[in-house]
Structure formats: C-alpha cells, structure tokens
C-alpha positions as CSV (number, residue, x, y, z in Angstrom):
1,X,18.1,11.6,-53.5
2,X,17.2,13.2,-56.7
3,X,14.0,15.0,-57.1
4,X,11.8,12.7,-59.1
5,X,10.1,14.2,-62.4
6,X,6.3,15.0,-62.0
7,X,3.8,15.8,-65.0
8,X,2.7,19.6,-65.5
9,X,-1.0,19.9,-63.5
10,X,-2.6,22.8,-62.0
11,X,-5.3,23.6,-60.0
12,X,-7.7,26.5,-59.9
13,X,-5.1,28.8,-58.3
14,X,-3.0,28.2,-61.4
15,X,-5.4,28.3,-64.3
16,X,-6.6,31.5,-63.0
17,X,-2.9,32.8,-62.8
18,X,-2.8,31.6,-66.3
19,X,-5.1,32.8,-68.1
20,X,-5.0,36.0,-65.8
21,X,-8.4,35.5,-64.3
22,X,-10.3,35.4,-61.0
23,X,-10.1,31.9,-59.2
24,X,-13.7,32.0,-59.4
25,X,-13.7,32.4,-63.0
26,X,-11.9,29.1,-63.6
27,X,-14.2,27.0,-60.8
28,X,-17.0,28.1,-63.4
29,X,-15.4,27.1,-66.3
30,X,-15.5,23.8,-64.4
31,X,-18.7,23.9,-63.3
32,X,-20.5,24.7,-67.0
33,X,-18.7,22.0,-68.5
34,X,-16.0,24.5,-70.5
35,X,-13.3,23.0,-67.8
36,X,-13.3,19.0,-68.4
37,X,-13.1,16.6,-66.3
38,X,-10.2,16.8,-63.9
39,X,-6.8,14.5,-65.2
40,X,-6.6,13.8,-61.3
41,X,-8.4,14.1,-57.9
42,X,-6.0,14.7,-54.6
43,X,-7.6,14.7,-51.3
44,X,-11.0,15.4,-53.2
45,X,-9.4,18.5,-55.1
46,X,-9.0,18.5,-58.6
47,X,-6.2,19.3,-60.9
48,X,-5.5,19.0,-64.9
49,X,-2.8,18.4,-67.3
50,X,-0.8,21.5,-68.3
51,X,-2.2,19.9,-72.6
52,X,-5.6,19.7,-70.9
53,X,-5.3,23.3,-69.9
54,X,-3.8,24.9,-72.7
55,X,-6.6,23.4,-74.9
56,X,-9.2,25.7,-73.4
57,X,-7.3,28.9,-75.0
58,X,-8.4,30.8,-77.8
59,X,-12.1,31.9,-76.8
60,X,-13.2,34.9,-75.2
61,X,-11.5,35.5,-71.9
62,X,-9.5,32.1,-72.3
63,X,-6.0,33.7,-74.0
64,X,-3.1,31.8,-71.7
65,X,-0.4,35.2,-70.8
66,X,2.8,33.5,-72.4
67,X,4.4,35.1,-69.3
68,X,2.8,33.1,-66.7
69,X,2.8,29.9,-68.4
70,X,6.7,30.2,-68.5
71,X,6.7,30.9,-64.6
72,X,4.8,28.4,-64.3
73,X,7.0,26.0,-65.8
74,X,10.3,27.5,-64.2
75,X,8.3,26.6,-60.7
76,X,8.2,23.3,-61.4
77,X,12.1,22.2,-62.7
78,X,11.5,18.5,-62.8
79,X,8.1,18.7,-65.0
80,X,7.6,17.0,-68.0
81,X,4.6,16.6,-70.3
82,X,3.5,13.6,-70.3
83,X,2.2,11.5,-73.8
84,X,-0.7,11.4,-74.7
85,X,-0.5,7.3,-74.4
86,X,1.1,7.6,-71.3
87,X,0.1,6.3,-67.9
88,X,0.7,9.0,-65.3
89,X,2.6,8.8,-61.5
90,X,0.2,7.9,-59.0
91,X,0.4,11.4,-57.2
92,X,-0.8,11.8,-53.8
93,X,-2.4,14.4,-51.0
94,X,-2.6,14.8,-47.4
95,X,-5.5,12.3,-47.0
96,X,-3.9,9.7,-49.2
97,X,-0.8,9.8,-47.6
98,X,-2.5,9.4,-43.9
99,X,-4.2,6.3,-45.6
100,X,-0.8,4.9,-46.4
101,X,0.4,5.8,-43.2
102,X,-2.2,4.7,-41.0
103,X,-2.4,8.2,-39.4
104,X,-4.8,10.8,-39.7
105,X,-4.3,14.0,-41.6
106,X,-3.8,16.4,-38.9
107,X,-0.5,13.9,-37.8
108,X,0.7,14.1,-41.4
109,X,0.0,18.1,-41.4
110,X,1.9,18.2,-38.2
111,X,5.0,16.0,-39.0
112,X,5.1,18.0,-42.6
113,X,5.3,21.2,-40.5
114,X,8.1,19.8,-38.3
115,X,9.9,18.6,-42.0
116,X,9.5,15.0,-40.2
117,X,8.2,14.2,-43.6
118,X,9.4,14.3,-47.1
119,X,8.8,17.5,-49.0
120,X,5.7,17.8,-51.4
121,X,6.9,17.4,-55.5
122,X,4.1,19.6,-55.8
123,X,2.1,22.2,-54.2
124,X,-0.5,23.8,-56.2
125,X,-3.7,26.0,-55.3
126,X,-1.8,25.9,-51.9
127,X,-2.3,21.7,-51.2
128,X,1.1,19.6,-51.0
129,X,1.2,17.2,-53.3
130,X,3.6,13.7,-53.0
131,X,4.6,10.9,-56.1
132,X,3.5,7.6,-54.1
133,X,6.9,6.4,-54.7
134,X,8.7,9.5,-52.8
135,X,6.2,9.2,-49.6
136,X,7.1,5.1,-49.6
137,X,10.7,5.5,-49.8
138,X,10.4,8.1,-46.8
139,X,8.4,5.7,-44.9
140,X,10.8,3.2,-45.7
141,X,14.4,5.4,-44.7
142,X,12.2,6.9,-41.5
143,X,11.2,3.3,-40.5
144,X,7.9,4.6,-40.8
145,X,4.9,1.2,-41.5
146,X,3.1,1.4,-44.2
147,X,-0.6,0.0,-45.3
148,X,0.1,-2.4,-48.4
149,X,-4.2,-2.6,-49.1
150,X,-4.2,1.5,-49.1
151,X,-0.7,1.1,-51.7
152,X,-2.4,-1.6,-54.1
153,X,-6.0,0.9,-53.8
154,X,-4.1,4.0,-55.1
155,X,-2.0,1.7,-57.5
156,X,-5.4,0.9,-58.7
157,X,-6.9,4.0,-59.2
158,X,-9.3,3.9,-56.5
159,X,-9.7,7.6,-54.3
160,X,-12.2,9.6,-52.3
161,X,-14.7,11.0,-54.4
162,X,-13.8,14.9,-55.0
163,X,-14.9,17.3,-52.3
164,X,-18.8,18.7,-53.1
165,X,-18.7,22.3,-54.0
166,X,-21.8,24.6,-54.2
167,X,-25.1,24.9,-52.3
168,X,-25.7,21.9,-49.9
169,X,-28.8,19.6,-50.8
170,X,-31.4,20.1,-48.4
171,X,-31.1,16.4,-47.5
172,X,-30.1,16.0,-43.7
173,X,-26.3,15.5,-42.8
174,X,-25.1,11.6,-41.7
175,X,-22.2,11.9,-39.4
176,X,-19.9,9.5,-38.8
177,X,-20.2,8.1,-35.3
178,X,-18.2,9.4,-32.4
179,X,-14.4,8.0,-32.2
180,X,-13.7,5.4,-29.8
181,X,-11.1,6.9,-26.9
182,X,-7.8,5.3,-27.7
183,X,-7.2,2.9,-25.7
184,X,-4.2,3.0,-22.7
185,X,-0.3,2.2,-23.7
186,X,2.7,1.7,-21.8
187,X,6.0,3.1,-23.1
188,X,9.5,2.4,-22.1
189,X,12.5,5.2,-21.8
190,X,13.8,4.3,-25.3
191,X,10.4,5.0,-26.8
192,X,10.0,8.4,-26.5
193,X,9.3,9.5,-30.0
194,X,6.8,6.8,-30.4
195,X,5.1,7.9,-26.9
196,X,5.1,11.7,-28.1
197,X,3.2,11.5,-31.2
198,X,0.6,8.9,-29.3
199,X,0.6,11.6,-26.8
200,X,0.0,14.4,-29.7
201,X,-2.6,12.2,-31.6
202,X,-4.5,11.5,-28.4
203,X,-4.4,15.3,-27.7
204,X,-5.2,16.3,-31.2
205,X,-8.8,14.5,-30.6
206,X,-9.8,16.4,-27.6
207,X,-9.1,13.5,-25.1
208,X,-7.2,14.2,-21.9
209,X,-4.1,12.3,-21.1
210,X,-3.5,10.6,-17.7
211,X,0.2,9.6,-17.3
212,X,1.3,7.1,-14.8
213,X,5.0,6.2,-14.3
214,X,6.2,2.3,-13.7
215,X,8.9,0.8,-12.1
C-alpha cells in the first residue's frame, strides 16, 4: 500500500532543531504566548503546522537554519503543506488509536513493538503518530474490531485535553477508581493468539493468571 501524504507538523523536539535552540526554549515560546496555539493535540501533546512555525522567524533568537528545515522536510517524503482553507487528516496517537481499538495503550505500545501494527506516518518529539485512515485499514486487513463512536468522536474533532505541564496546583489529586479484575475466559486450541494477548493484558495490570485446561 502506498504511504499516504501527511501535512508538515512538528513538535518541540523539532522547532528546537529548527531554529537551533534548547527544547526548553521552544516550550517557553509556548508557554508566553510567542508559540500559538497548537494546529493539533495527539495523545495530549501538541504539534503545529510547518506555515505556523515558520511564521515565528525573524525576531531575536527565532532565525529558522535553512539547513534543518530542508532535513526536516527530506524526513518526511510524503509531506505536503496544506492550504490555508484546507481541512487537515484526522491524525492520531497512541491513546487515540487504543480508543479505536478498544485496547489500552500499553497493548498498542506492545503490538507496535512486535510490528503487529501499522507503522506511525509520523513520529515527532519521539511520539508515533497514525492518519486515522491508515490505523482503520490495518484494523480492517488484521481483522482487528474497531469502535465506530471513538471513529465518528475523532471525525469530529473531539480529543483529550492536552497533557498539563508546569507546577501542579495545590488542589488534591482525584484518582480514578481501582480497575475491576477481568473477568475469567475459556479459549479453544485454535484461539491462541486471541488467548495470548488476554493473557498479556491481564498480566500487564498486575493480576495473576490461573490457567485451567478442559476436555
């Protein structure tokens, strides 16, 4: 299958490489209000437009190294700038994708690491990055389920809020309440995959596993 075309973003790992600056440099910027708004929010990270970027040159220690920007661009062989007018990809991260999956992250971590999973179109600031599209037709050629209210949410724009950054408030943690133990299955000899990632999602949770053959 050909490698579908994503728009130019970047993270903070990026700008800082662009404008040959410290990471922290560029979380500033965001933080006083010289870095906008980000174009888009994966897995509570933000990223920006390569235009939205570029725009910030010109002032002080903002002067983009023509250098970078064109390694930047030969990293990424299917990127395009998008128009102005133009509504972008929906473009997705670990958390989304174990939304559409129904899994948690640490299965879709896992399967990526095994390459049971399609490759990222993206990694930037070291996070993978998927085009909706290319993680459903996966699903689809893996016989993989999908959740069509977690599709039509991310269709619609609608995402965790971006991770907090800073000092913590001094206002008391919630924590979600404690997961409920999975409860017991039964799995046949021509089920094995299915019963091995059961097993390693059970596992993953810190619950122990009791197995007990059948006849």
């Amino acid at each position: 299958m050909a490698q579908a075309r994503v728009p130019y973003l970047l993270g903070h790992a990026e700008i800082a490489s662009l404008f040959q600056i410290e990471r922290q440099t560029s979380q500033k910027w965001r933080a006083e209000g010289t870095l906008p708004e980000p174009d888009l929010v994966a897995s509570g990270n933000p990223y920006w437009l390569l235009t939205t970027v570029l725009s910030l040159g010109g002032g002080g220690d903002r002067q983009v190294d023509g250098r970078q920007l064109d390694a930047y661009k030969a990293a990424i062989s299917h990127g395009y700038v998008p128009r102005v007018d133009e509504q972008l990809p929906v473009i997705i991260g670990i958390q989304e994708v174990a939304r559409v999956l129904g899994r948690d992250a640490q299965a879709v971590s896992r399967w990526r690491n095994r390459r049971r999973i399609a490759e990222p179109d993206l990694v930037l600031s070291g996070s993978p990055l998927w085009l909706l599209e290319t993680l459903i037709a996966d699903a689809h050629q893996r016989q993989r389920s999908v959740v069509p209210a977690e599709i039509a949410l991310l269709r619609a724009g609608q995402r965790a809020p971006q991770k907090p950054r800073g000092r913590r408030s001094g206002n008391p943690t919630v924590r979600p309440p404690k997961a409920v133990a999975p409860a017991a299955r039964t799995f046949t000899s021509d089920e094995q995959a299915t019963a091995v990632e059961f097993l390693e999602s059970v596992l993953t949770q810190g619950y122990a596993v009791v197995i007990k053959p059948q006849t």
